[in-house]
N, C-alpha and C positions, 0 to 999 in steps of 0.2 A: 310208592317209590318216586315215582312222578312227581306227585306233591309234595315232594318232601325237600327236591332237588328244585325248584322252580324258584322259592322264596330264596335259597344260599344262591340262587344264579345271579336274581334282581338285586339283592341287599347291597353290593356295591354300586350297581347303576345309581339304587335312587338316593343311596350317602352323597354320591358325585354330586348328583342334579340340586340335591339341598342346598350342598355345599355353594357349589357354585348361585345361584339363587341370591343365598344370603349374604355373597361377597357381591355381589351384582347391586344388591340394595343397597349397601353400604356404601360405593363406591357414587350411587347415586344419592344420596341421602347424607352425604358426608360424612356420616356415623363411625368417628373413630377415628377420626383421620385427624392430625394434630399440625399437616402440612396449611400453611396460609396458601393462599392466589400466587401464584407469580410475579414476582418484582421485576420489573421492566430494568433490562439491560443498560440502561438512559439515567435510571437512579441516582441522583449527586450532579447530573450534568445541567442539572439548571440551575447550579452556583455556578458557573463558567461564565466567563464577561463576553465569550461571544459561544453561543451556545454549540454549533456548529462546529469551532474547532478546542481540541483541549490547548491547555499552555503550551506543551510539548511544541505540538502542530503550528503556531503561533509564530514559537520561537524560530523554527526550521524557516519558515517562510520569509522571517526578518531577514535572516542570516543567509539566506540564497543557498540553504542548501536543498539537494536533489530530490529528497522524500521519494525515490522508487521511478522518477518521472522520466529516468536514460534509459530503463532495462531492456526496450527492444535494442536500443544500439549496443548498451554494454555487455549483454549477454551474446549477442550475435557479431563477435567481433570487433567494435568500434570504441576503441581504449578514452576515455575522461583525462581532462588535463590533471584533476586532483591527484589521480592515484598514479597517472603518470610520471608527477612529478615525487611522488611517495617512492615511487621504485626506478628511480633518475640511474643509481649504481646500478643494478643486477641489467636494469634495459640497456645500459650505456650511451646516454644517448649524448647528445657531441653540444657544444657550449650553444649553438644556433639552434639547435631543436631544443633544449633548454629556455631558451632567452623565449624562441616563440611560443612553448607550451605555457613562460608563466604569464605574457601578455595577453595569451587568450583566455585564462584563467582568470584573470584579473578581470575583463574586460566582459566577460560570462556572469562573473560575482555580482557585478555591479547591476548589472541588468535585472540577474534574477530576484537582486533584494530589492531592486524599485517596483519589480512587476510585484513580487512577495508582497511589498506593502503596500502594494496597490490593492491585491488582492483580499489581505485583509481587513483593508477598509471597507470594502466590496462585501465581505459576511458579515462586518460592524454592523454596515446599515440598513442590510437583511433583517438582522436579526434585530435590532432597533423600534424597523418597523414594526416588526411582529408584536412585540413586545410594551409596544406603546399604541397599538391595535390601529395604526392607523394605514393598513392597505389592503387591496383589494386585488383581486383577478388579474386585470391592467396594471396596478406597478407591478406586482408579483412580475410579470413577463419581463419590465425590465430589469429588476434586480437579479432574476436568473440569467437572464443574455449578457449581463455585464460581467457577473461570473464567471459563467461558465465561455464566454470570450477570452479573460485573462488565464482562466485554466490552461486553456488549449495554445496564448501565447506564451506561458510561460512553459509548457511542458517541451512545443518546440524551441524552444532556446535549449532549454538542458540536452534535447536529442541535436541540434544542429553544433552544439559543442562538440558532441563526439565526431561528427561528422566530421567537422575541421582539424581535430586533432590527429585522427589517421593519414592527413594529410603530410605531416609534420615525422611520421615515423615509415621504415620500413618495416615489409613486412614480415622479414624477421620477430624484429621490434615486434609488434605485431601479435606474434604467436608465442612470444617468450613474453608477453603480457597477460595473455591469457592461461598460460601455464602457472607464472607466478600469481596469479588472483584465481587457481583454484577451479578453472572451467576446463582445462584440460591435463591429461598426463603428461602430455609430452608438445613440445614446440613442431615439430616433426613434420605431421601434416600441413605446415603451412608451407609456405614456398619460399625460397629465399631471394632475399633481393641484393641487386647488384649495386645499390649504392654504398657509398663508404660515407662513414664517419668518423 
């Protein structure tokens, strides 16, 4: 009776152990498998004239726009002249905080597309070098420092925008800015202020 029960006990252990065994070999052996290597996520990017940035990234940078570079200020309260000036009616704001949101706007634009293409030239000739095999260790440090020096200038200009722009409103204004762009429910929490416009 014993023996008889011992073999129907094992019979599935050693199915499994086969089993798996033979999927073990395969998976090392590639036996079956009709998947290729992985294509690198990079695929197509070295048709790009500056490899480093797509077109897109390119364009943004000409055109002095923000690419994500305000979010600690614009998330944490500190309203942009653009969208300021986008939402001019519901903010109400008075012909002088108008007059000085677009001259700071203006005066931001201009900075960011010269740093922008400043900085694009700055991964041209990154990638230039690379590419025409002609650098080493030593440039390497300077073409990263020059970089990543206009990075960090141009990222504070987009955050020192907002800075001055809070200047320019109350904080009312303020809080009905951040309700209107969707970061809060209600204006409410913020505190109101006693200036008039």
């Amino acid at each position: 009776m014993k023996h008889t029960m011992l073999p129907k006990f094992f019979i599935p252990c050693i199915l499994l152990a086969t089993g798996s065994a033979a999927i073990a070999q395969q998976h090392q052996h590639g036996a079956g498998s009709s998947t290729s290597p992985a294509t690198s996520p990079y695929a197509g990017q070295q048709d790009r004239a500056i490899k480093s940035l797509s077109a897109t990234q390119t364009q943004d940078l000409l055109a002095g726009k923000g690419m994500e570079r305000a979010k600690a200020a614009e998330l944490n309260g500190y309203p942009g002249p653009m969208h300021t000036l986008e939402l001019a009616q519901p903010l109400e704001l008075s012909a002088e905080q108008k007059q000085d949101t677009e001259v700071l706007l203006a005066r931001h634009k201009a900075e960011a597309r010269a740093l922008g293409e400043q900085l694009v030239q700055a991964e041209r000739e990154l990638d230039t070098a690379f590419a025409e095999r002609r650098i080493d260790t030593a440039t390497l440090a300077g073409h990263t420092q020059r970089i990543g020096q206009l990075q960090a200038t141009l990222r504070a200009s987009h955050l020192r925008t907002h800075l001055q722009q809070i200047e320019f409103l109350t904080s009312e204004q303020v809080g009905r800015y951040a309700q209107l762009r969707g970061y809060t429910a209600s204006a409410d929490s913020f505190p109101s202020s006693s200036h008039q416009h």
